[in-house]
C-alpha positions, 0 to 999 in steps of 0.5 A, a space after each residue: 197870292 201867299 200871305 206869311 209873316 216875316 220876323 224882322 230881327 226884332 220886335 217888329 212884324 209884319 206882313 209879307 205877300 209872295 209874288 212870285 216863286 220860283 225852284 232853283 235847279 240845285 235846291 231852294 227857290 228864288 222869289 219875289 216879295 212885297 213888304 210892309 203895311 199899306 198904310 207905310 213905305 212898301 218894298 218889293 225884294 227878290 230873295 234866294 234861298 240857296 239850301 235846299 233842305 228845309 230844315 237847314 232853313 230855320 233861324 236864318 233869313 235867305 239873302 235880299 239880291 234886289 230890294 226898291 220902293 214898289 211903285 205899283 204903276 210900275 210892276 213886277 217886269 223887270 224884277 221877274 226878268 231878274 228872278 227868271 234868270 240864272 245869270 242875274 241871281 248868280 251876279 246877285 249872290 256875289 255882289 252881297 257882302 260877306 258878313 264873317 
């Protein structure tokens, strides 16, 4: 598994672990994500990043369509449905809210 660090927008860091990664036909890739310290609330997102130049990618943050609580009983099935499908990732990337 990866392991990277995430800025936050502030002065907080911390550490990210990559579950799963997948590239979109078009350029840039869809993955899933796990975040925050053990000791802490952990999140598992699903993340898109829709440029498929990666120097296009610098300074800016690819958009969350799905984040929850991780529940490790749980797992990464239905968040792996979501990823593996185009359909779902299209109704993701709509549904965010514009920030103009």
């Amino acid at each position: 598994m990866q392991q990277q660090l995430v800025d936050s927008g502030t002065s907080e860091r911390r550490a990210s672990e990559r579950l799963f990664h997948r590239d979109l036909p078009g350029g840039g890739f869809v993955a899933i994500e796990l975040t925050g310290a053990v000791s802490t609330e952990r999140r598992v997102r699903v993340v898109v990043e829709r440029r498929g130049d990666r120097g296009r990618r610098v300074g800016h943050s690819a958009p969350i369509i799905h984040e929850e609580i991780w529940a490790p009983d749980r797992g990464i099935g239905e968040l792996y449905r979501m990823a593996c499908d185009n359909v779902a990732i299209a109704r993701g990337l709509l549904g965010l809210r514009r920030v103009d």
